[in-house]
C-alpha positions in Angstrom: 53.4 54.1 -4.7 57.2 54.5 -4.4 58.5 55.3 -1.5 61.9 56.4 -0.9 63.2 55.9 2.5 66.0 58.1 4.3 67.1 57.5 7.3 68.8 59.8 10.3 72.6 60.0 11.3 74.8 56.8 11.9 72.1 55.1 9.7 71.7 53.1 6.5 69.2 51.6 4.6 68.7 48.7 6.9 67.2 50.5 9.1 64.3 50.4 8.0 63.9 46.5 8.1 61.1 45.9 10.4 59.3 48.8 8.3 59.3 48.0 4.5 57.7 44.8 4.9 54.4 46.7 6.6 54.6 49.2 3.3 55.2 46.2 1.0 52.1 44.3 2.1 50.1 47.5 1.3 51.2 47.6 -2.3 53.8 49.9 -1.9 57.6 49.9 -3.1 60.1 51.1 -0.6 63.0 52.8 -1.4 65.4 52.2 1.4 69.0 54.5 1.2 72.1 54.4 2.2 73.9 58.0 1.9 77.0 58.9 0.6 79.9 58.0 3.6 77.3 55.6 5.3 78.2 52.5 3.7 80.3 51.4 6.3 82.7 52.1 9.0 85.9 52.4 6.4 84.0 54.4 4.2 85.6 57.4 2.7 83.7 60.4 4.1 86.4 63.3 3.3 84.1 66.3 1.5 80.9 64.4 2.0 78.0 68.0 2.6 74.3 68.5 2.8 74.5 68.7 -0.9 75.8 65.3 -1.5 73.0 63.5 0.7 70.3 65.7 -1.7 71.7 64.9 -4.6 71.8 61.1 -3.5 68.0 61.4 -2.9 67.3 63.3 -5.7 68.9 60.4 -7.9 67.0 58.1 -6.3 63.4 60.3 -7.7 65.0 60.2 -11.0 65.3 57.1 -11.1 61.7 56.0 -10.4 58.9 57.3 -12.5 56.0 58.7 -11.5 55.1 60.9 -8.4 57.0 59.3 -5.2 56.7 59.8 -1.3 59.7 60.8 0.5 60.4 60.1 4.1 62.8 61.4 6.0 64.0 60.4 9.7 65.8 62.6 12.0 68.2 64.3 10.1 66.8 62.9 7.4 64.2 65.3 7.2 66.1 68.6 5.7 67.5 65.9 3.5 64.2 64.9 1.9 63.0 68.6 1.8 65.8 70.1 0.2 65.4 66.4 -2.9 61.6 68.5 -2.8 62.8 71.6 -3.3 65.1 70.0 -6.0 62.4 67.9 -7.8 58.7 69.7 -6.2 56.7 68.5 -9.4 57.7 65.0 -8.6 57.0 64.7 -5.0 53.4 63.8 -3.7 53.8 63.9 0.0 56.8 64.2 2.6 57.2 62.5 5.7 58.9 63.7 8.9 59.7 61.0 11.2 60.3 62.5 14.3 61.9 65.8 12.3 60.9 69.0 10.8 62.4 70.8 7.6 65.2 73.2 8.6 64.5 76.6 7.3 67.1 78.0 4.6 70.4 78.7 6.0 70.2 76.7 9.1 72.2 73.7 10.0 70.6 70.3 11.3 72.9 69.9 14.2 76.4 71.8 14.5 76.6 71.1 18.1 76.9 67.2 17.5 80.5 66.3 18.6 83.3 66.2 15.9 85.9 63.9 16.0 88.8 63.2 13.5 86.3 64.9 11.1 83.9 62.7 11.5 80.7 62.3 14.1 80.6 59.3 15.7 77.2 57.7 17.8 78.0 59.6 20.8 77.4 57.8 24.2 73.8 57.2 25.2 74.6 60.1 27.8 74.8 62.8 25.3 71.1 62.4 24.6 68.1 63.3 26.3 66.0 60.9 28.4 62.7 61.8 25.7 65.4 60.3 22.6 65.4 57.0 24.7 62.1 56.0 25.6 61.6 52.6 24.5 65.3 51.6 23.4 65.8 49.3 25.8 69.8 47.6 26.4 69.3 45.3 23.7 67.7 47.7 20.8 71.2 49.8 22.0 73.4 47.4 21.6 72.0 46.6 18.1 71.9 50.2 17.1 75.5 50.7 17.7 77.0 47.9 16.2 75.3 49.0 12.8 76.2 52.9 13.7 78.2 54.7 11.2 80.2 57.8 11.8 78.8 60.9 10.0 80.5 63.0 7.5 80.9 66.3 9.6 79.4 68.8 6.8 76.6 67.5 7.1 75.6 68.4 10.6 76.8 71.9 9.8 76.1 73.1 6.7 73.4 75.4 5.9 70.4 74.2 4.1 70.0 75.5 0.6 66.6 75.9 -0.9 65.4 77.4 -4.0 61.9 76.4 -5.3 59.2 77.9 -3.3 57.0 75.2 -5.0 58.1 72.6 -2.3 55.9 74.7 0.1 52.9 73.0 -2.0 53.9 69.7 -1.5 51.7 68.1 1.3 53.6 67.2 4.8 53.1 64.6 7.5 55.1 64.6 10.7 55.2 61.8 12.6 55.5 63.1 16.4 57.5 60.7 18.7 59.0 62.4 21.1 56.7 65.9 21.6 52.9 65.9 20.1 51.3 67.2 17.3 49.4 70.0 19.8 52.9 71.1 21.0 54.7 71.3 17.7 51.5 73.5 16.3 52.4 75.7 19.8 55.7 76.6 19.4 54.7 77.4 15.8 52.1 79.9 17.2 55.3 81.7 19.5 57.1 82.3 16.5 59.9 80.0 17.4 62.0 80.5 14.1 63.7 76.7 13.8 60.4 76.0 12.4 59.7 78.8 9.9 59.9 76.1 7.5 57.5 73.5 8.8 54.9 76.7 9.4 55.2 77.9 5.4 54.3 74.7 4.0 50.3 74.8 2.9 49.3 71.4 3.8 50.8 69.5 7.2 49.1 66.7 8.9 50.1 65.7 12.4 50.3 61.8 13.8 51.6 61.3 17.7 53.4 57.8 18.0 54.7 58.3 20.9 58.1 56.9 21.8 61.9 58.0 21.6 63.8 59.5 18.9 63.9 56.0 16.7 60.7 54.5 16.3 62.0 52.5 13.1 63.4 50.4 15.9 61.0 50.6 19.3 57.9 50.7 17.4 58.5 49.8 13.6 55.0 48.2 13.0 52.8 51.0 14.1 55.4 53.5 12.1 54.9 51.1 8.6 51.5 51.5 9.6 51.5 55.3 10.0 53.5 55.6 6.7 51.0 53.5 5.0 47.9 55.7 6.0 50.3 59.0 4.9 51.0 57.3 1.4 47.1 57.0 1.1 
């Protein structure tokens, strides 16, 4: 199976280095991305949206053949959802990686510091203790020398979806930092940032638990979750 993979803010492709080879020894092919304004520190990230990032994945779809397995990490998740809702009739499971879908309309994360017009890693401070759990001084210091500042737009603008048909396509979330049990809780209360997540027909639930970046604190057992989701 193909398997594209796209990962959260500040990220590229190699994050997902001590992942791939767990899905490659399975018989998979993984799909690593880097998205538009990610490709290094100089990049030029001036009008870089939402939409850019979906169309980047939705490229990536086209140019595989066959039905393909999305996963998406952190803010990589409304990413991979809206390349479903683009392309539903060629996608044969998502993955959420520590991530929901972000209902129509909704931003992934406005309140994430701008600067110059950009988003820079912010200090470890800005994030809660539960995003840290298992990133110990030396998986921080290698996370933020590869960290690349965010295009803005992308934290802010509203998710655009069309095609109810994505709804059909089957969903696992991978819990890290709050459990399956939870997530299907705050579901049950109504709590609207996951009116998305609560439409879709099919959703399976893993707990791995650890911080917000299990690529990095616990990359085997998340190749190994990804495997069992790819089936």
């Amino acid at each position: 199976m193909d398997v594209v993979l796209v990962p959260g803010f500040w990220l590229g492709a190699s994050s997902w280095d001590d992942v791939v080879p767990v899905l490659e020894a399975a018989g998979h092919v993984a799909h690593p991305l880097t998205l538009p304004g990610l490709e290094s520190a100089g990049a030029d990230r001036t009008g870089i949206g939402m939409a850019d990032h979906v169309a980047a994945v939705v490229r990536a779809v086209d140019g595989l053949e066959g039905p393909v397995v999305l996963v998406g990490h952190s803010g990589g998740g409304p990413v991979v959802n809206g390349a479903a809702d683009a392309r539903p009739d060629r996608v044969a499971r998502l993955v959420y990686v520590d991530t929901v879908p972000r209902p129509a309309g909704l931003g992934v994360n406005p309140a994430l510091p701008v600067v110059d017009g950009e988003i820079p890693l912010p200090e470890w401070s800005f994030f809660e203790d539960e995003d840290l759990v298992d990133l110990d001084d030396d998986l921080r210091r290698r996370f933020r020398d590869r960290a690349v500042p965010m295009p803005a737009a992308v934290a802010s603008d509203p998710q655009v979806l069309h095609d109810e048909r994505r709804l059909a396509v089957p969903a696992t979330v991978v819990c890290c930092e709050f459990t399956g049990a939870q997530l299907r809780g705050w579901m049950a209360e109504g709590d609207e940032d996951l009116a998305e997540l609560a439409a879709v027909e099919s959703v399976t639930y893993v707990d791995l638990p650890t911080g917000h970046w299990p690529q990095f604190t616990r990359p085997a057992d998340l190749g190994a979750v990804l495997v069992d989701a790819v089936g």
